[in-house]
C-alpha positions in Angstrom: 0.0 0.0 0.0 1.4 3.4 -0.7 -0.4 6.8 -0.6 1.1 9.8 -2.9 0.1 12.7 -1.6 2.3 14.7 -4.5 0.5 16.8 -7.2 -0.1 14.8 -10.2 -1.5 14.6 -13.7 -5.4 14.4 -14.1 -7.8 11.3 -12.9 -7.6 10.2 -16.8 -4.5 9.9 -16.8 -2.9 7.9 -13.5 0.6 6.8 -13.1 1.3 4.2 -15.3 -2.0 5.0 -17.6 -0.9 3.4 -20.6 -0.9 0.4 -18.1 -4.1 0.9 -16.3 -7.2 -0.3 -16.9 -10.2 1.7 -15.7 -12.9 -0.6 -12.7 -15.5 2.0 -12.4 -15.4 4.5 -9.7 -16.4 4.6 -5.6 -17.2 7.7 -4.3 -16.8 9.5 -7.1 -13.0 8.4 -7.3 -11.5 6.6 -10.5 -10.7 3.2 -9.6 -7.6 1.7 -11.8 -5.6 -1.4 -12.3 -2.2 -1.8 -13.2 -1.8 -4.7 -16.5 0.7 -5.8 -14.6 -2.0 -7.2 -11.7 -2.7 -10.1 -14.6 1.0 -11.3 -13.5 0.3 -11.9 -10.4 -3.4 -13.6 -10.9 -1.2 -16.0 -13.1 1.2 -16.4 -10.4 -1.4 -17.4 -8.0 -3.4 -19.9 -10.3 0.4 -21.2 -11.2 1.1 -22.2 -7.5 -1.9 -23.8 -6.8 -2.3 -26.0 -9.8 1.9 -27.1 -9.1 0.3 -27.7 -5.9 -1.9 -30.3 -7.2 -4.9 -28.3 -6.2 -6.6 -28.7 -9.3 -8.9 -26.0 -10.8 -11.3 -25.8 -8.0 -7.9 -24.9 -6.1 -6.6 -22.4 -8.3 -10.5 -20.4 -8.4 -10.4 -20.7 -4.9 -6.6 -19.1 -4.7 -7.6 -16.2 -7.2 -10.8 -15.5 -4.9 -8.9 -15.1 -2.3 -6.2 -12.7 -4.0 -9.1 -10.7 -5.5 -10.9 -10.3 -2.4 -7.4 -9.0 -0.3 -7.3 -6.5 -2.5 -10.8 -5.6 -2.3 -9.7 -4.9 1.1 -6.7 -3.1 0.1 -9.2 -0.9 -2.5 -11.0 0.1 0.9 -8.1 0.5 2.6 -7.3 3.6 -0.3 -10.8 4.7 -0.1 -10.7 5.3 3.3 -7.8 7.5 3.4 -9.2 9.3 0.2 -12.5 9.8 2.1 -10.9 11.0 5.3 -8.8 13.8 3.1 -12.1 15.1 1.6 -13.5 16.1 4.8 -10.6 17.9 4.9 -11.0 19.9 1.6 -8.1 17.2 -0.3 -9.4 15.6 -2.9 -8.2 12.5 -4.5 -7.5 12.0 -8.1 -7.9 8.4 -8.6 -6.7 4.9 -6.8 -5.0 2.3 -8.9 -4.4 -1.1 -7.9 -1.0 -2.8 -8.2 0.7 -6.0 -7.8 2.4 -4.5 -4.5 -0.8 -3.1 -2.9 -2.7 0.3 -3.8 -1.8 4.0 -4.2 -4.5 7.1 -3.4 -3.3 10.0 -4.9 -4.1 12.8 -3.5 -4.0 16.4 -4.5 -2.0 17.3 -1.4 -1.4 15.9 2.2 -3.0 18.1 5.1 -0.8 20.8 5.8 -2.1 20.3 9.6 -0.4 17.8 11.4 -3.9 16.6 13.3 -6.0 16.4 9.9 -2.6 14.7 8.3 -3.0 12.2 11.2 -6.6 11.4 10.9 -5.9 10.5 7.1 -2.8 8.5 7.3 -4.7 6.5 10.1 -8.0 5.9 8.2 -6.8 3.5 6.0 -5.1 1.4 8.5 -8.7 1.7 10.5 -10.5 -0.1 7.6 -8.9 -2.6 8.0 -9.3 -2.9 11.7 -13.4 -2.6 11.0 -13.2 -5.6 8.4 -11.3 -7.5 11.0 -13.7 -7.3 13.5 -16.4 -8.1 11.0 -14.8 -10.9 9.8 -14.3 -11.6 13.5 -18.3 -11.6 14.2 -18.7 -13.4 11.2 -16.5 -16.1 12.1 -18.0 -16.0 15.6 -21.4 -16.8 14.7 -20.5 -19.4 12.2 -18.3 -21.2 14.7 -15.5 -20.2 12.6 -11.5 -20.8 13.9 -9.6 -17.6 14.7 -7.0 -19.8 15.6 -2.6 -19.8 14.4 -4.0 -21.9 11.4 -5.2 -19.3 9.7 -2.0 -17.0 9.4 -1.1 -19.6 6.3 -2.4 -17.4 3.3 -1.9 -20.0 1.2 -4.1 -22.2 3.2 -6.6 -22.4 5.9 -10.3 -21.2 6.3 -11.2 -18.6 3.5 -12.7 -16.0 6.4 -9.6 -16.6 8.9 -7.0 -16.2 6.4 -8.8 -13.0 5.6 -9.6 -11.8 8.8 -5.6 -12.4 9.4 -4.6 -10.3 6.1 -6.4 -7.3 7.5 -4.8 -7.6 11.0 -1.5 -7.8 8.7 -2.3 -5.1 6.9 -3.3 -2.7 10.1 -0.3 -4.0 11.5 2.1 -3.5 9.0 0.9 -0.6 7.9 1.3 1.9 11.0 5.0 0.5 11.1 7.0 3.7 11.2 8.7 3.5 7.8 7.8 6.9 5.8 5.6 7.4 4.0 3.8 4.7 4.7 0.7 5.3 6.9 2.7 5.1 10.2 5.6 7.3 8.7 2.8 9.9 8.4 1.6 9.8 11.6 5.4 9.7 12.9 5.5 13.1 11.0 2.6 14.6 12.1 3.2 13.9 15.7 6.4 15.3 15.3 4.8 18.5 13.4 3.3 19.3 16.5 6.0 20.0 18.0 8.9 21.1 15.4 8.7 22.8 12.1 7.1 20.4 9.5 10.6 20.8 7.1 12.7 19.1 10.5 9.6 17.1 11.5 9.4 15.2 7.7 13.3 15.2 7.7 13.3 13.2 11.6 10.5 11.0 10.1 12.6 10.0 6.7 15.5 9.3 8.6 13.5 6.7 10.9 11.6 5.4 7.5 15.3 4.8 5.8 16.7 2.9 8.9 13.2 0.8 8.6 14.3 0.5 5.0 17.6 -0.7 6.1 15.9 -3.6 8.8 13.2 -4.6 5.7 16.3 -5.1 3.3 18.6 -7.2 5.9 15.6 -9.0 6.7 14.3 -9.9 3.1 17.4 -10.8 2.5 17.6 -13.7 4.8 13.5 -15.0 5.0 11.7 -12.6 1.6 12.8 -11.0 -1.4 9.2 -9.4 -1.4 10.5 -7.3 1.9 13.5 -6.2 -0.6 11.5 -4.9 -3.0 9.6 -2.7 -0.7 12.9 -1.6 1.3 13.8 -0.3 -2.3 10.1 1.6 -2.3 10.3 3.0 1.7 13.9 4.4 1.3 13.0 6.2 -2.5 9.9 7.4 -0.7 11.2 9.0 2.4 13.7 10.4 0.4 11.3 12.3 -2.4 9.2 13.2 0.5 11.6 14.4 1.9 12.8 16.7 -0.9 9.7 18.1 -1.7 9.4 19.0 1.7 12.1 21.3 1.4 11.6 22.0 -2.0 8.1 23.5 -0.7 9.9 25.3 2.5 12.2 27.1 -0.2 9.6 28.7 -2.4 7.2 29.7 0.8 6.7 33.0 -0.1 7.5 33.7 -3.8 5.8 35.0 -6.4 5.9 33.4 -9.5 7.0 36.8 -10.7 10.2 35.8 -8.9 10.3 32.7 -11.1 9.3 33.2 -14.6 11.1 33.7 -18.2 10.5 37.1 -19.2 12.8 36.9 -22.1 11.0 34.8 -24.5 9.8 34.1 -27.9 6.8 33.0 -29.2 5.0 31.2 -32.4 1.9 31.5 -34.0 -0.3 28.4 -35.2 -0.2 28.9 -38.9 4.1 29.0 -38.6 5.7 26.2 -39.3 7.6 23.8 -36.9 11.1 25.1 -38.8 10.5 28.4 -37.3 10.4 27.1 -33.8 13.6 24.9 -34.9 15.0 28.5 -35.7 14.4 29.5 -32.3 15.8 27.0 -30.6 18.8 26.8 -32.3 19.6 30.6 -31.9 18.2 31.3 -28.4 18.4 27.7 -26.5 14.5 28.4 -25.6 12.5 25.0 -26.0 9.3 25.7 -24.7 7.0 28.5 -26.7 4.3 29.6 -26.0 1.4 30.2 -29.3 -0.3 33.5 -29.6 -2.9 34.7 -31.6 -4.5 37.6 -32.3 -2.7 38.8 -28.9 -3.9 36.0 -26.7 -2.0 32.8 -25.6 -3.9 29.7 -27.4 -1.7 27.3 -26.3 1.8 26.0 -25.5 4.9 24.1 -27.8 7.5 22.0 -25.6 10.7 20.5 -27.2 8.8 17.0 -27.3 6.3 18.7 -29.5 8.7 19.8 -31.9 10.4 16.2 -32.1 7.3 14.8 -32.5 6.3 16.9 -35.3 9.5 16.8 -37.1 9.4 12.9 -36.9 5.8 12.8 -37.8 5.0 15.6 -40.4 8.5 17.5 -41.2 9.5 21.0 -40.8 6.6 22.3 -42.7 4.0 21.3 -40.0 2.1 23.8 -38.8 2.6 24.9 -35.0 -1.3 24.0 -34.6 -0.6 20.7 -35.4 1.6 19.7 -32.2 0.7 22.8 -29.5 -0.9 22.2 -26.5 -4.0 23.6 -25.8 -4.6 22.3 -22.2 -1.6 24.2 -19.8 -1.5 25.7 -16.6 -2.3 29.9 -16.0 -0.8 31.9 -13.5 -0.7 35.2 -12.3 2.6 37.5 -11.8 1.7 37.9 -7.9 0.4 34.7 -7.0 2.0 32.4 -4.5 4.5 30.3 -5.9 4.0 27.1 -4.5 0.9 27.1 -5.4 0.9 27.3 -8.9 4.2 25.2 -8.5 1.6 22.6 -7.9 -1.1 23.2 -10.6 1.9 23.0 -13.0 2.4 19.5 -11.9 -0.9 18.6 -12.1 -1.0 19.9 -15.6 0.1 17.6 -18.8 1.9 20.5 -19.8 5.2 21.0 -18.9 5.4 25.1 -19.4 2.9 27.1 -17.2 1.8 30.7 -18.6 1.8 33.8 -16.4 -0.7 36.0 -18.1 -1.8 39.7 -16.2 -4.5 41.7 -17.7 -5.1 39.3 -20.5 -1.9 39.8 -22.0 1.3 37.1 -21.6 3.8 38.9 -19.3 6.3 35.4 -19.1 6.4 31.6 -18.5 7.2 29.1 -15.9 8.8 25.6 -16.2 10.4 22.8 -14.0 14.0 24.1 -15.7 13.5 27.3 -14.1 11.9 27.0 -10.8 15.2 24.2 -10.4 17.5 27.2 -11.3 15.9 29.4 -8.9 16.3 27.0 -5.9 20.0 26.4 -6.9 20.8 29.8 -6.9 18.3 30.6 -3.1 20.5 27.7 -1.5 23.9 29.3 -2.7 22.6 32.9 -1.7 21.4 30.8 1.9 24.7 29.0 2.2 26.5 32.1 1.7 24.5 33.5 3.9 25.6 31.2 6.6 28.9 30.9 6.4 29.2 35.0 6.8 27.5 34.3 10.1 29.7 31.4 11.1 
């Protein structure tokens, strides 16, 4: 199970979309799941039948692997549900081999409303438990050691003993996982949330460490998600910071100014021109004084490839990208410019374009903040 909390592209178009097969929806959320979830139906059916458990076996096995992560699907929806009551919405949930991912506009930038989400997952599966405990209860049902064999064992006890697992695992304090956010938030309310998310990826990387060692020796599968905590905690991590350093910028403060732009009747040459003369790769298209959309380098490769230089600028330009005022908070259209499939933001005042935003340049402007802080600091040391 992981939860990305980080800006990303539209509910169309999840991680891995290419990949992903729409379900439906629940709650109004876009349920995916990843192709790659066939590999590991196969797997199951495969063990059982080398098993000698026959077809009836095999049904039985996939049953059981669909209904854990039915669990894991409500495990997602509860933390997506939680983070709407809190104004965060969630863009979609996609199911993979590994477990689930909600992603979320944004985590709760307070740590109490951060804590209630990162703990209502893990709760859902606390609630199915003790369902499945009733249930088990009134059917006379063992609860009983036998049951922790997932492989084997009553269908309700082996489930009712995935979702204590789950729970369980879950609130472990390896960030971000669901008890790596509540480590962080109970640490934000005390510290600053930049040195409480940098305490709390430390303490997920050293659980990294202890899931590697111990996969190692008894699971490869704990490996594979020592490799997934420790590049977690660290991303987090940075765009923690990354976040900390634009608080209180103006995107004035960021954008191009110096720029060139096309028109949609000029051909792709032109913009070849440009590049080749100016370095600038991303243009924004105006007409009749108004921006109509936006041309990134892989636009102009593609059309080169596809039509030549003689295709039109229309042919390749963008027409959904991200607006943004001079004055506005940085950050914050930081993060609409992630969630956009457009690379190159537009700053537009007035109706007219006054300059342009894009990854290249908000990474410049952080480099040159941290050399301006650490200069900063050693004069004072």
């Amino acid at each position: 199970h992981r939860m990305n909390a980080r800006p990303s592209p539209p509910a169309t178009a999840p991680e891995g979309s290419a990949w992903s097969w729409r379900l439906g929806s629940l709650a109004g959320i876009p349920v995916y799941v990843h192709a790659s979830f066939t590999i590991l139906l196969a797997w199951v059916a495969l063990s059982h039948l080398r098993r000698g458990e026959g077809a009836r076996g095999m049904a039985g096995g996939i049953l059981f692997t669909l209904c854990l992560f039915g669990c894991v699907l409500l495990h997602e929806l509860g933390h997506a549900l939680m983070a709407r009551r809190f104004g965060v919405q969630t863009r979609d949930i996609t199911l993979l081999p590994i477990g689930g991912v909600a992603r979320l506009d944004a985590m709760p930038e307070r740590p109490a409303h951060e804590l209630w989400v990162a703990l209502a997952g893990p709760a859902v599966n606390v609630v199915i438990a003790l369902v499945l405990m009733g249930v088990l209860a009134v059917l006379h049902g063992p609860l009983g050691p036998e049951g922790l064999q997932v492989a084997s064992g009553p269908f309700l006890t082996r489930l009712f003993w995935v979702n204590v697992g789950l729970a369980a695992f879950n609130l472990l304090p390896a960030f971000p996982m669901d008890g790596g956010r509540v480590l962080r938030a109970a640490l934000a309310m005390r510290l600053d949330r930049t040195r409480a998310t940098d305490l709390a990826a430390r303490v997920g990387q050293g659980m990294a460490l202890l899931f590697g060692m111990l996969g190692l020796a008894y699971n490869p599968m704990l490996v594979l998600i020592a490799v997934f905590v420790w590049m977690g905690a660290r991303a987090e991590a940075s765009m923690v910071h990354v976040k900390s350093a634009l608080h209180g910028m103006q995107v004035s403060q960021a954008m191009i100014t110096d720029f060139r732009t096309l028109s949609p009747d000029e051909p792709l040459a032109h913009a070849v021109n440009l590049t080749l003369a100016s370095f600038q790769q991303d243009f924004p298209v105006v007409e009749a004084g108004h921006a109509v959309g936006v041309v990134t380098h892989a636009d102009v490769l593609r059309g080169l490839s596809e039509g030549g230089p003689a295709t039109p600028v229309a042919a390749v330009m963008q027409r959904d990208f991200a607006v943004a005022s001079p004055n506005e908070s940085l950050d914050a259209a930081l993060a609409r410019l992630q969630a956009s499939p457009c690379r190159a933001m537009l700053v537009v005042r007035g109706g007219a374009l006054r300059g342009m935003v894009t990854p290249d340049n908000v990474a410049e402007l952080l480099t040159m903040a941290r050399a301006v802080e650490s200069a900063r600091a050693a004069h004072r040391a």
